[in-house]
N, C-alpha and C positions, 0 to 999 in steps of 0.2 A: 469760478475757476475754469480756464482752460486750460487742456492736456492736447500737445504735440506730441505723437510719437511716430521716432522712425525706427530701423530697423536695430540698431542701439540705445542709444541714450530717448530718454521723454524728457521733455522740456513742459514743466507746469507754472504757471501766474497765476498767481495768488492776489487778487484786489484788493485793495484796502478801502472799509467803505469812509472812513474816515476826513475822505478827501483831501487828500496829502496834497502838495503844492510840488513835491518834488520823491517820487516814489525812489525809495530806495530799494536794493536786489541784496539778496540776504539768499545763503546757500542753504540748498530743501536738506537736512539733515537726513539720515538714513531710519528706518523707524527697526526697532529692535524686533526679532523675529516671533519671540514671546514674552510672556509680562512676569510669568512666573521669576518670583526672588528680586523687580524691581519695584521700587519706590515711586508711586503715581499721583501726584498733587491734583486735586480737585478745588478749582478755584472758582470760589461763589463769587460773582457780580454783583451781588446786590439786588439780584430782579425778582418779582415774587416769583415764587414755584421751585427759583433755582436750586434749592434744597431738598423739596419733593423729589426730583432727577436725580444728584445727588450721589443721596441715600439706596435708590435703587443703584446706578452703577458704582457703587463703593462694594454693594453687597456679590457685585458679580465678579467683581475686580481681584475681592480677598475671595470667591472662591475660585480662582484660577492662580494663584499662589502668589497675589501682587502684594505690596505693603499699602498702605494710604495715609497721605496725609490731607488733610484737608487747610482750606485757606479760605480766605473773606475778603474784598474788595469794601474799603468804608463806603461806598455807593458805586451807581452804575453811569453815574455821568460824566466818571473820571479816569484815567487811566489809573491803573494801580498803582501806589508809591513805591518809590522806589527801594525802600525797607523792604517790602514785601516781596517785590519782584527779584531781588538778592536772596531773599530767603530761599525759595521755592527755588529758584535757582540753583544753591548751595545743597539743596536736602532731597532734590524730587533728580528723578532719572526718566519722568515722560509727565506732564503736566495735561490735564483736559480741563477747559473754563466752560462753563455752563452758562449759556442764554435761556432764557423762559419766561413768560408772560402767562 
């Protein structure tokens, strides 16, 4: 990630390691000022350990007054379906996806 900043506005890019052919620009949403009272989707990958992680920030999450849901990736070699990516979408108000090896 690189961060520009001037004296107003920061301008951040976000890579994608993905290797897009054609990157598209998607507006950096605003991040809420606290978690307390929202709804936090924790989405498994599929990679080992991802759930060891987890379980520890779920437990920090609910004690700062967050709700949790949690979600599952059927593997980590595919993007998530599109079911899935609706759900969490529809039910979650900040989402964090967990990598781990």
């Amino acid at each position: 990630m690189t961060t520009t900043t001037s004296t107003t506005i920061t301008v951040r890019f976000v890579l994608d390691p993905t290797s897009e052919r054609n990157p598209s620009q998607r507006q950096i949403l605003v991040r809420p000022s606290s978690l307390t009272g929202l709804t936090v989707g924790l989405l498994d990958i599929s990679k080992a350990r991802g759930d060891v992680f987890l379980d520890q920030l779920e437990r920090r999450l609910v004690g700062v007054g967050a709700s949790v849901k949690r979600f599952r990736k059927p593997t980590f070699t595919k993007p998530a379906p599109v079911d899935l990516r609706h759900e969490i979408a529809i039910s979650c108000n900040v989402v964090i996806e967990a990598l781990a090896d």
